[in-house]
N, CA, C and O of each residue as an XYZ file, in Angstrom:
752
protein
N      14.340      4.741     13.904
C      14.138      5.168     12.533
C      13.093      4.265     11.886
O      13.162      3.039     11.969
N      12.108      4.921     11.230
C      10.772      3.677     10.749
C      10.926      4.610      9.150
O      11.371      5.742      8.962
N      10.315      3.521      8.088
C      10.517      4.181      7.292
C       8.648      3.620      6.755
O       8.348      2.476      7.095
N       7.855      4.221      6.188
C       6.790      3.946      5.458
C       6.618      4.218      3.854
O       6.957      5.273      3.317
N       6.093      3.208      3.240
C       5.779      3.594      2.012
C       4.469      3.289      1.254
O       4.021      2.146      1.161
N       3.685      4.747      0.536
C       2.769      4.537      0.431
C       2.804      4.047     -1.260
O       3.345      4.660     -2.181
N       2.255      3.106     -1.311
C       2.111      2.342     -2.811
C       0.824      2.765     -3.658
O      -0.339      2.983     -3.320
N       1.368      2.792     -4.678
C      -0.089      3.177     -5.670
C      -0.159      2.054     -6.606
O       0.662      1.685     -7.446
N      -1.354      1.566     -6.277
C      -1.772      0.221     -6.820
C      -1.676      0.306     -8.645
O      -0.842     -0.169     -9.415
N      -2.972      1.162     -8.908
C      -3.334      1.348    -10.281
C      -2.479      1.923    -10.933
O      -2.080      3.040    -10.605
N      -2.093      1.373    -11.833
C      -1.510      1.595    -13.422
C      -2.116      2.067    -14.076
O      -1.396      3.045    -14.276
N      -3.088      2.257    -14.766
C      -3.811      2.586    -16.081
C      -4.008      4.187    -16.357
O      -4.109      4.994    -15.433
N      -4.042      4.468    -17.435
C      -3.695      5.813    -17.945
C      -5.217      6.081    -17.657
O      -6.147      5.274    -17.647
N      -5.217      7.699    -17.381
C      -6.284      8.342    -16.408
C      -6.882      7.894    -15.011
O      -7.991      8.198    -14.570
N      -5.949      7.136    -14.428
C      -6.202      6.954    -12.873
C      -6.127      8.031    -12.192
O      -5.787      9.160    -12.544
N      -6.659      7.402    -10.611
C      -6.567      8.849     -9.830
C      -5.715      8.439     -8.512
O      -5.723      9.096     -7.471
N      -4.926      7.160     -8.739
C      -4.411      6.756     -7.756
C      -3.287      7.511     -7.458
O      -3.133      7.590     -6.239
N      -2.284      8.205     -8.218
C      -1.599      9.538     -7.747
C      -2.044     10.419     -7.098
O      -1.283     10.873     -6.244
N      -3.526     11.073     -7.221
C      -3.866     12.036     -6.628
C      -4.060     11.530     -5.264
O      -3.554     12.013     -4.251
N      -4.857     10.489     -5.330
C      -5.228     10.138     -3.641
C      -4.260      9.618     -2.818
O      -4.378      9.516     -1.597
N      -3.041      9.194     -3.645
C      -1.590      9.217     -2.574
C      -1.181     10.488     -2.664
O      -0.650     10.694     -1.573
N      -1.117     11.332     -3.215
C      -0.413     12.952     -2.489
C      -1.196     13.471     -1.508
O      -0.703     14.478     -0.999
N      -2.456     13.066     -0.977
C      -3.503     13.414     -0.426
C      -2.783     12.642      1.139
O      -2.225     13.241      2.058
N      -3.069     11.007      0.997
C      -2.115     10.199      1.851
C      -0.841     10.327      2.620
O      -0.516      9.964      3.751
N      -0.161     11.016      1.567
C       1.463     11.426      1.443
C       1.198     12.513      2.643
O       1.698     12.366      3.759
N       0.231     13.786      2.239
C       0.397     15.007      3.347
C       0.202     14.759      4.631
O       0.909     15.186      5.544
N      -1.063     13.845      4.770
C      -1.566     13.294      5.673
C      -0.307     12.687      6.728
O       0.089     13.217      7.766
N       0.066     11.687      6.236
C       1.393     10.916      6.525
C       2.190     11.741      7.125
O       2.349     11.485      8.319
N       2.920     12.916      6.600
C       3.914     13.790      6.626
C       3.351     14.719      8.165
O       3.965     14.969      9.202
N       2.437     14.934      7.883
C       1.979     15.667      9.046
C       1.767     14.882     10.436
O       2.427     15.184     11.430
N       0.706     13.751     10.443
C       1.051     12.898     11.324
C       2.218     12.678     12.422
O       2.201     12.541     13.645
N       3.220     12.702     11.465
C       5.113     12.887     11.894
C       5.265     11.511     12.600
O       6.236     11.508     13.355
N       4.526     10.256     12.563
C       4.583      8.940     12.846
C       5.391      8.358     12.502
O       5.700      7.585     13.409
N       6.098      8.207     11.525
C       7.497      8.108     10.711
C       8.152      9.118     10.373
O       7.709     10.174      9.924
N       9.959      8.626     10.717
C      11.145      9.673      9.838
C      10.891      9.900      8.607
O      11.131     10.997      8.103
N      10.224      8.626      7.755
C      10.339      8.608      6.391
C       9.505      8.473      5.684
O       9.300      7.269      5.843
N       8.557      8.904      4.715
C       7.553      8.710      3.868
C       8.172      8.967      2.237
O       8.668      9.919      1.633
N       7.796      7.383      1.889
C       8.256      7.360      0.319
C       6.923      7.288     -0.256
O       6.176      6.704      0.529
N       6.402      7.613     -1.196
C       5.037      7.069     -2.464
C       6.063      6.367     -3.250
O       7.201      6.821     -3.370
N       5.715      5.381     -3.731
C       6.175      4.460     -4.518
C       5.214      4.068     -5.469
O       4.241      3.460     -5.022
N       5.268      4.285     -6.720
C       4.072      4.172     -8.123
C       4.503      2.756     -8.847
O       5.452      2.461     -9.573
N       3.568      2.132     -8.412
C       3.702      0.913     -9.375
C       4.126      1.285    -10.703
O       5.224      0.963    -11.158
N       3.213      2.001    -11.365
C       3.405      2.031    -12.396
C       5.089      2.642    -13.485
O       5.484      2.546    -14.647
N       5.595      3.272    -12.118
C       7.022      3.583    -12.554
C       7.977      2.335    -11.899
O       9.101      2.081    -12.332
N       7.412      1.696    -10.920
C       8.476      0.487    -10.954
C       7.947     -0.283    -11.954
O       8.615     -1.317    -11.920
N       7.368     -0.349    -12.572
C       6.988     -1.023    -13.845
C       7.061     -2.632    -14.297
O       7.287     -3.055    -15.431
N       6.740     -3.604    -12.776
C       7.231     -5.041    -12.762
C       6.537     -5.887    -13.991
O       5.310     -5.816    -13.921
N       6.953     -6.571    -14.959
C       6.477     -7.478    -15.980
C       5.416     -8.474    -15.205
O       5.541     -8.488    -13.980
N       4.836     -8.945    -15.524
C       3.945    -10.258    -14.619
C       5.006    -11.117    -14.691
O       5.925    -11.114    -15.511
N       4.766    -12.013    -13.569
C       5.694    -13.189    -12.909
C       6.623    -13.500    -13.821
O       6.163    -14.381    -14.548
N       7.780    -13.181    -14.151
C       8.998    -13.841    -14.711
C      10.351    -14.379    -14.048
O      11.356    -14.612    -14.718
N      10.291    -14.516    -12.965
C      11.211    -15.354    -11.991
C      11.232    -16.616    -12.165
O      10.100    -17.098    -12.138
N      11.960    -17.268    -12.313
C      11.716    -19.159    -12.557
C      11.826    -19.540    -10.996
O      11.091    -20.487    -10.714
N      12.498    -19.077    -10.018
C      12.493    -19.259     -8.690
C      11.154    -19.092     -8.197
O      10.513    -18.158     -8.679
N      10.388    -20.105     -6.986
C       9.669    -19.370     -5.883
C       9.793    -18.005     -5.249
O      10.984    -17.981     -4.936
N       9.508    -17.381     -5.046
C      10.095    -15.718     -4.353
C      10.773    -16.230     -2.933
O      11.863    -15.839     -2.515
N       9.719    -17.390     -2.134
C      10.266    -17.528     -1.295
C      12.070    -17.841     -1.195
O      12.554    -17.608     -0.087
N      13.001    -18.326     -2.242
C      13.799    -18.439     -2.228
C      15.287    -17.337     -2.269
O      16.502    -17.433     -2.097
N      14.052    -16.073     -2.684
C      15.050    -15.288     -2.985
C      15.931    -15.299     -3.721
O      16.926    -14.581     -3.616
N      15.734    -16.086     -4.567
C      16.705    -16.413     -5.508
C      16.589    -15.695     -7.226
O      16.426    -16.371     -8.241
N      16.725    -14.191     -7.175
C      16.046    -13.270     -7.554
C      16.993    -13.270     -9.582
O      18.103    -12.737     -9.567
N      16.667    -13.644    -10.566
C      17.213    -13.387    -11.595
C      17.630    -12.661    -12.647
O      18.514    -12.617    -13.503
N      15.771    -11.593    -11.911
C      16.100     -9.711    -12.815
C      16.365     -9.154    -12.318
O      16.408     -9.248    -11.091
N      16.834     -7.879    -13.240
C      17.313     -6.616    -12.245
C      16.260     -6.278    -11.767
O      16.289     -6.207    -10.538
N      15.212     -6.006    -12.291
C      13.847     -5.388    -11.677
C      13.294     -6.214    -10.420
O      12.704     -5.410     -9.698
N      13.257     -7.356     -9.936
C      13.249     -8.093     -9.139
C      13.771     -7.558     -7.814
O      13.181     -7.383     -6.748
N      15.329     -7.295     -8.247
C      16.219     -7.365     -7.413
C      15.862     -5.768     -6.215
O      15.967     -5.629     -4.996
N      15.231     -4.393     -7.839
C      15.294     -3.286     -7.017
C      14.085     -3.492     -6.179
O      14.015     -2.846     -5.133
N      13.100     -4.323     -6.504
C      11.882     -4.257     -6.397
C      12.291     -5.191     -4.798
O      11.829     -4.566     -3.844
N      12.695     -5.903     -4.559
C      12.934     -6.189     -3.408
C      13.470     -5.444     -2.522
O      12.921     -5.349     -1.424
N      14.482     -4.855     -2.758
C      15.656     -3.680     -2.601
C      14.672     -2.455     -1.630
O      14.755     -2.149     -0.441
N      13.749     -1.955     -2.732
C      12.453     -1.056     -2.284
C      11.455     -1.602     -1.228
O      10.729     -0.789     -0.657
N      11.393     -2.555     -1.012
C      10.224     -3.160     -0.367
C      11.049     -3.739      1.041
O      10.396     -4.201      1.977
N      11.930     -3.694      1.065
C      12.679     -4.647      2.264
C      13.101     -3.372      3.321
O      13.013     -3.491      4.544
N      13.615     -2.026      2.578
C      13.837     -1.228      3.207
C      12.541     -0.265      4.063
O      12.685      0.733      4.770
N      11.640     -0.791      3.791
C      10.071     -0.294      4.785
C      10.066     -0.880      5.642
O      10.618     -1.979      5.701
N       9.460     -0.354      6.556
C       8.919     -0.872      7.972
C       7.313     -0.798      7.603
O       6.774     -1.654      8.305
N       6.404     -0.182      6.858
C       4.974     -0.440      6.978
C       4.735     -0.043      5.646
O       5.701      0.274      4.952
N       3.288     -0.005      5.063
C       3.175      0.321      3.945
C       2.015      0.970      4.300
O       1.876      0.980      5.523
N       1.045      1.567      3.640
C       0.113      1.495      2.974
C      -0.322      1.711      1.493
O       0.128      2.435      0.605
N      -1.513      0.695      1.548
C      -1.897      0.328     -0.048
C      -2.716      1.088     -0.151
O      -3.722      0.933      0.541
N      -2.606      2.435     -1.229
C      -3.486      3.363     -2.030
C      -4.298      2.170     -3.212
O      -3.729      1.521     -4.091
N      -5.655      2.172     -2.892
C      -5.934      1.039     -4.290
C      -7.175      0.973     -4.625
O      -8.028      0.934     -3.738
N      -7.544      0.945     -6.024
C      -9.024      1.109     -6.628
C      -9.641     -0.448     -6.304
O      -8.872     -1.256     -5.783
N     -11.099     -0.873     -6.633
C     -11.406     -1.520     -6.436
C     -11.614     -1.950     -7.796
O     -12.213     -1.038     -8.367
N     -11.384     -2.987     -8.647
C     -12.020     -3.623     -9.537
C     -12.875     -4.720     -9.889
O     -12.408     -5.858     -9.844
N     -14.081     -4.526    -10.239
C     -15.303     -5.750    -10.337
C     -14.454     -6.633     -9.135
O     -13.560     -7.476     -9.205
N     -15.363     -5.863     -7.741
C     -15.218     -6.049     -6.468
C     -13.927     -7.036     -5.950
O     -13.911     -8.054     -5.259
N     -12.841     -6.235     -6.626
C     -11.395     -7.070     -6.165
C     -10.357     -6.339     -6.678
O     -10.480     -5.572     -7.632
N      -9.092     -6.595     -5.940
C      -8.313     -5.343     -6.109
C      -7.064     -5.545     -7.293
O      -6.726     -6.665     -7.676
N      -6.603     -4.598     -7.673
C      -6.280     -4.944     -8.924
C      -4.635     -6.014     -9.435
O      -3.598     -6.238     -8.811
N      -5.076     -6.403    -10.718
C      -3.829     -7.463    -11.199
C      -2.331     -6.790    -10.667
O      -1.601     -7.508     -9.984
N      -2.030     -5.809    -10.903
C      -0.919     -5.052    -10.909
C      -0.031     -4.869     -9.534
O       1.194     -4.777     -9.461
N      -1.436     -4.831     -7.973
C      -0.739     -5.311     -6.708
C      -0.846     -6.162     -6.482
O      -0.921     -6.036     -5.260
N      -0.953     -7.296     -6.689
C      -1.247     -8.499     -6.775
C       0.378     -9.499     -7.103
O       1.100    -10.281     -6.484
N       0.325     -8.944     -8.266
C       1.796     -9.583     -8.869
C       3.084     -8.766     -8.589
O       4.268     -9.048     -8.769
N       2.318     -7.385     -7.964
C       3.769     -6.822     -7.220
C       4.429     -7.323     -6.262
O       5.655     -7.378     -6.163
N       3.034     -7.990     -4.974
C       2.971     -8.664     -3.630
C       3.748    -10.181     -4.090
O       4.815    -10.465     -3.546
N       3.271    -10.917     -4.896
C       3.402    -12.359     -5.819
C       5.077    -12.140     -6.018
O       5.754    -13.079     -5.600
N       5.874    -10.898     -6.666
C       7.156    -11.097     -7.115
C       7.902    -11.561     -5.844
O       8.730    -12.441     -6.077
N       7.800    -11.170     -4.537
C       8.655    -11.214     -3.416
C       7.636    -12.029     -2.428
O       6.435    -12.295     -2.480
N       8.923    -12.356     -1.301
C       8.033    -13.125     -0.071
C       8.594    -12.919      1.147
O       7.851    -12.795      2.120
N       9.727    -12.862      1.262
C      10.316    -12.870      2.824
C      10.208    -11.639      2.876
O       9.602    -11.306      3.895
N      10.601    -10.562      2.073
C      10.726     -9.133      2.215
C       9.362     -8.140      2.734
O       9.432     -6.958      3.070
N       7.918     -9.147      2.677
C       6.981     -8.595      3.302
C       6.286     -8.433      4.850
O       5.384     -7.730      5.306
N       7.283     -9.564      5.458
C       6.990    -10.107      6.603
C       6.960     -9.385      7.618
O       7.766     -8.472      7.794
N       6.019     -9.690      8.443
C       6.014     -8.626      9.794
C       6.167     -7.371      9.574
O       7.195     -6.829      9.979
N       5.300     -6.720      8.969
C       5.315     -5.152      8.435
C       4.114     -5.313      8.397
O       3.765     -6.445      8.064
N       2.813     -4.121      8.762
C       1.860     -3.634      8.357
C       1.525     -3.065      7.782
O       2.287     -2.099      7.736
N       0.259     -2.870      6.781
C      -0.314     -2.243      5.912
C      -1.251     -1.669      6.580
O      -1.812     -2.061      7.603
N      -1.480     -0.297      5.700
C      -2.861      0.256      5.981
C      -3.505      0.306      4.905
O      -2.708      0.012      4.015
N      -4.691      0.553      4.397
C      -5.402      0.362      3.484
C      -6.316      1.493      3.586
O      -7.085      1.844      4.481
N      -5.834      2.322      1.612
C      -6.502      3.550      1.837
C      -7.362      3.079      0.522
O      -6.583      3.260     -0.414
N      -8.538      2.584      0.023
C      -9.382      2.214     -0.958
C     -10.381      3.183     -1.593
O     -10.970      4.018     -0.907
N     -10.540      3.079     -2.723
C     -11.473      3.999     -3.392
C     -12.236      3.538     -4.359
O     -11.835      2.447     -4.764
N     -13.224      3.952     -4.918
C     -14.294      3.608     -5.722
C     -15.699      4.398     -6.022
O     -15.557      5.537     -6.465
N     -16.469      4.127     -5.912
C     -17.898      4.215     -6.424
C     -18.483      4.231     -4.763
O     -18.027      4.705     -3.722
N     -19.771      3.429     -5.119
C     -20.201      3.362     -3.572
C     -19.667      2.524     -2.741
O     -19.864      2.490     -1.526
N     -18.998      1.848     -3.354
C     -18.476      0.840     -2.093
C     -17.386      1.400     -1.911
O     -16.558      0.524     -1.661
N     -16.698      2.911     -1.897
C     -15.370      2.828     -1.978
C     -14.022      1.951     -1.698
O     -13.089      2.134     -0.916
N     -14.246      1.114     -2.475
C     -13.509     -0.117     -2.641
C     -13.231     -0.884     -1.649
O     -12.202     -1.554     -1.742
N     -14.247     -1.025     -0.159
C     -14.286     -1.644      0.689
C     -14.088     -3.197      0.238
O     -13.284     -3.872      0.880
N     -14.736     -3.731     -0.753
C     -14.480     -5.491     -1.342
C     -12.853     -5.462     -1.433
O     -12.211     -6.230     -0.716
N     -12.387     -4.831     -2.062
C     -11.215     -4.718     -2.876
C     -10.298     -4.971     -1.260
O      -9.478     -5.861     -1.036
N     -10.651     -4.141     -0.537
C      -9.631     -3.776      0.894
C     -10.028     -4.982      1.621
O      -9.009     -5.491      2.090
N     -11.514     -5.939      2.039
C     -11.271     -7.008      2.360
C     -10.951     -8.607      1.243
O     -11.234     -9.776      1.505
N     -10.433     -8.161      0.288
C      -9.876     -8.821     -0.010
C      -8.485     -9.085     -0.420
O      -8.094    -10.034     -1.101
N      -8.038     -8.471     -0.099
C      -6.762     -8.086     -0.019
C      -6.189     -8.840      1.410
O      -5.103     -9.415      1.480
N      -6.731     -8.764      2.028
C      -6.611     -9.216      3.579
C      -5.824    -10.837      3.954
O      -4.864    -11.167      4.650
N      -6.591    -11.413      3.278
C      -6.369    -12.936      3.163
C      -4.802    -13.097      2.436
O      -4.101    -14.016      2.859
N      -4.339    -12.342      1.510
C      -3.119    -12.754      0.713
C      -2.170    -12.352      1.307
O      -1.136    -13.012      1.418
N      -2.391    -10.860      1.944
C      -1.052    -10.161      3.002
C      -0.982    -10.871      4.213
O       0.069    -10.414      4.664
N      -1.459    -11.822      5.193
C      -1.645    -12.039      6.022
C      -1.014    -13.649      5.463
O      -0.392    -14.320      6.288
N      -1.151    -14.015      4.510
C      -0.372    -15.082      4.232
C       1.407    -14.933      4.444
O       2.258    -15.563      5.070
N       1.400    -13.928      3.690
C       3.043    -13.642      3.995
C       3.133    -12.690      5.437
O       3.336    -11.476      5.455
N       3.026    -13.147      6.055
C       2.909    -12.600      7.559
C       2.703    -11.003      7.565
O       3.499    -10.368      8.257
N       1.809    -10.360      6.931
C       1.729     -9.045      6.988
C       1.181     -9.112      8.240
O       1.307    -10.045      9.034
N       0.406     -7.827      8.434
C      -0.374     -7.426      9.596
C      -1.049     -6.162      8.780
O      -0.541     -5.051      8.632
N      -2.206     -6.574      8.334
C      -3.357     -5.748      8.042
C      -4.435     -5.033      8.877
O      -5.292     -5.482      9.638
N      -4.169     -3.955      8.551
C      -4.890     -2.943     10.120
C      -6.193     -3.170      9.736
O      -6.442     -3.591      8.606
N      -7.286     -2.875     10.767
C      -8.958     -2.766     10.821
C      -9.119     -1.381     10.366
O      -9.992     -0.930      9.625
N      -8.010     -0.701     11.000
C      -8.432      1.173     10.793
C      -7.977      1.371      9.368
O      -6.766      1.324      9.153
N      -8.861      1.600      8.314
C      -8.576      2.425      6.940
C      -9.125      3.677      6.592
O      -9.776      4.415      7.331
N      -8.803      3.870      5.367
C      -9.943      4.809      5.247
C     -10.331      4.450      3.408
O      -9.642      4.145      2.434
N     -11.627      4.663      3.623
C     -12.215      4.516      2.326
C     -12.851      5.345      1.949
O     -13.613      6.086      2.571
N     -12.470      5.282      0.322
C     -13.399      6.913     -0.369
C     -13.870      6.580     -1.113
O     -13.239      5.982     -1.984
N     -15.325      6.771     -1.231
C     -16.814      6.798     -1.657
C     -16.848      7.686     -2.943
O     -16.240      8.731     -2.710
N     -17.326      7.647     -4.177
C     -17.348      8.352     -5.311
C     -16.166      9.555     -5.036
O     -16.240     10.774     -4.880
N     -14.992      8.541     -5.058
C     -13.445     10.134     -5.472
C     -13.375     10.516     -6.050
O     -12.843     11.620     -5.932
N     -13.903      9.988     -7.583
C     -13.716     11.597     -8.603
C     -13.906     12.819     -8.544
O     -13.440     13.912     -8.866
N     -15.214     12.026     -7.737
C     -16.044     13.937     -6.895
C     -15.632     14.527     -6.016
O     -16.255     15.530     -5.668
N     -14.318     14.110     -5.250
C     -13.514     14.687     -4.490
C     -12.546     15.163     -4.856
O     -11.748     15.412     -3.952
N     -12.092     15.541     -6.337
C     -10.910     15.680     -6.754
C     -11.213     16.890     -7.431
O     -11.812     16.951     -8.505
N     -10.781     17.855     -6.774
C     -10.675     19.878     -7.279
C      -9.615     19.985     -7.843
O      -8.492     19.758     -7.392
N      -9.994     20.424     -9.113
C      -8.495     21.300     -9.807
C      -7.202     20.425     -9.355
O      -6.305     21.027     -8.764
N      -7.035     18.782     -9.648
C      -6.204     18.165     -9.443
C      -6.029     17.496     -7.981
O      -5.403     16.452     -7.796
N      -6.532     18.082     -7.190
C      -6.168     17.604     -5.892
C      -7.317     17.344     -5.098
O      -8.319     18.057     -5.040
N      -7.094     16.176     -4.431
C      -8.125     14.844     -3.305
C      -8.845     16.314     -2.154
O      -8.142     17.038     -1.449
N      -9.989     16.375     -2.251
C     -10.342     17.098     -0.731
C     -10.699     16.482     -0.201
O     -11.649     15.854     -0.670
N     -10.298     16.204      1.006
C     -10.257     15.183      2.080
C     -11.487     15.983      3.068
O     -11.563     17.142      3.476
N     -12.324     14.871      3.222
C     -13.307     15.818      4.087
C     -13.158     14.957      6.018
O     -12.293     14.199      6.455
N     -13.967     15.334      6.457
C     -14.237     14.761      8.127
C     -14.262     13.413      8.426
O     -13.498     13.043      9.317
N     -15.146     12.387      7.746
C     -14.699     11.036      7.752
C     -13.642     10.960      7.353
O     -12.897     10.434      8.180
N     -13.075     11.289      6.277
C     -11.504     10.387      5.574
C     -10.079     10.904      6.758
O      -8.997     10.362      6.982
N     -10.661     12.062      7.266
C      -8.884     12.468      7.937
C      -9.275     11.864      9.475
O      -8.419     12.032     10.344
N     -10.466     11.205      9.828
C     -11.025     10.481     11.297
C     -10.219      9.086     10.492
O      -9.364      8.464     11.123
N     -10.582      8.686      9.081
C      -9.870      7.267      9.530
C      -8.678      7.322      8.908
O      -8.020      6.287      9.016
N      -8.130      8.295      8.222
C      -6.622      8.989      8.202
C      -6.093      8.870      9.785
O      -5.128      8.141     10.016
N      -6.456      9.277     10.387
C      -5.512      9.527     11.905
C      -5.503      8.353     12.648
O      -4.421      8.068     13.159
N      -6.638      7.440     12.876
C      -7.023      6.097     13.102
C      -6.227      5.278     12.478
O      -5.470      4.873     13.360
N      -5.975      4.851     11.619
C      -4.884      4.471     10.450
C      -3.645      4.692     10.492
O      -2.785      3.812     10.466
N      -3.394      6.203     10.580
C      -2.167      6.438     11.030
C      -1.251      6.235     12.252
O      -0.028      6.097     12.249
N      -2.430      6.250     13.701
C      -2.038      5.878     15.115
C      -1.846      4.494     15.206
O      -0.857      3.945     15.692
N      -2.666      4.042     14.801
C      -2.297      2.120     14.848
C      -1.474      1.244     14.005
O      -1.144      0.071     14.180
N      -1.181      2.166     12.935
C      -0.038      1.730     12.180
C       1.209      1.931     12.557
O       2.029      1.015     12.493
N       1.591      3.396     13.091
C       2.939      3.465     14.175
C       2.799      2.447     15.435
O       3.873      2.027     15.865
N       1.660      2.010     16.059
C       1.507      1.454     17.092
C       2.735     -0.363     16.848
O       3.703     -0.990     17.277
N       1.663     -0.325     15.868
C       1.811     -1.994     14.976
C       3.371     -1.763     14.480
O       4.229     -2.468     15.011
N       3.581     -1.248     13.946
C       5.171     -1.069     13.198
C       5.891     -1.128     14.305
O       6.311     -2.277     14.435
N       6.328     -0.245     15.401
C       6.740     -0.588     16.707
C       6.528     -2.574     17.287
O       7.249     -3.466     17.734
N       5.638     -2.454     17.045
C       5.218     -3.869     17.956
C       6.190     -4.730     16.883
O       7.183     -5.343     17.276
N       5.863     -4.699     15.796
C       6.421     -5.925     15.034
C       8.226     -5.774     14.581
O       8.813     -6.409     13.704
N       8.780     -4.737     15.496
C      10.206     -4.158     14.824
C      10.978     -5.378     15.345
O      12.040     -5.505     14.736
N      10.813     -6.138     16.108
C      11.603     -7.056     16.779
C      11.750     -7.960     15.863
O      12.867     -8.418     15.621
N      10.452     -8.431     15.093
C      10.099     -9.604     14.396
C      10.978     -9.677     13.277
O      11.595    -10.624     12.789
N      10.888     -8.264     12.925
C      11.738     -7.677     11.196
C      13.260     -7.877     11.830
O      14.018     -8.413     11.021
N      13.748     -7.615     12.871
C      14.826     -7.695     12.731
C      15.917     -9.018     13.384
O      17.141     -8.998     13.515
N      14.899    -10.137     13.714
C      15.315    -11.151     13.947
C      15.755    -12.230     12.348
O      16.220    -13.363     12.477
């Protein structure tokens, strides 16, 4: 049983980070690489910036929001991060989501689905790299990145063209690969 969850980074009112996780989400679903695919919206777990007086590493968790927010994150086996790029870095909001918890990230992989302008948030996705890999993530090489998405977005919904579902499937194969490999780790 593997369970994945795809996270939506951006918060801010008129984002498009919903759309390009239902896009993710189908993708995912079809794949059939996992029993389980959750989207999980930052912005409805709704975490305050850092208010724990504990290290995370301690687990020594004092809010309720803390507590689900661990609760949610412990029960995955992989993730991937849906996430905009901001003045070439990725945004406050996953940042201090990753920051609230620490043991609960370990030995699980991410995939990284980034978007933007022309860089479709390629900065944002290698930088991200360095902080997950601190808490023993495992950050895949295979992503996929989207290049001016607004302009991909019809009547509400992401059209995914020939590059994005090549590193959709790429992404998706090495992330079941990796989740397998590291199940031992999670459950020691």
């Amino acid at each position: 049983m593997s369970k994945l969850e795809i996270i939506i980074a951006s918060t801010r009112p008129g984002r498009i980070g919903p759309t390009v996780a239902a896009w993710v989400d189908e993708y995912a679903r079809r794949h059939g690489g996992f029993d389980e695919v959750e989207v999980v919206d930052l912005a409805e777990v709704g975490l305050p910036f850092m208010d724990e007086p504990n290290h995370p590493r301690l687990g020594q968790y004092t809010h309720e929001h803390t507590r689900r927010w661990s609760a949610k994150v412990s029960e995955a086996d992989a993730f991937v991060f849906v996430m905009p790029e901001y003045n070439y870095g990725f945004n406050a909001e996953l940042k201090n989501a990753i920051d609230f918890l620490h043991s609960e990230w370990a030995y699980k992989p991410v995939g990284l689905v980034s978007y933007g302008g022309v860089s479709a948030g390629t900065r944002a996705a290698q930088m991200i790299k360095q902080v997950v890999t601190t808490l023993k993530m495992t950050p895949l090489s295979e992503a996929v990145s989207i290049p001016f998405a607004m302009q991909l977005i019809k009547d509400g919904t992401l059209e995914g063209n020939d590059a994005m579902d090549a590193g959709a499937k790429a992404m998706f194969d090495e992330l079941v690969r990796v989740t397998e490999a590291l199940r031992p780790l999670r459950q020691s």
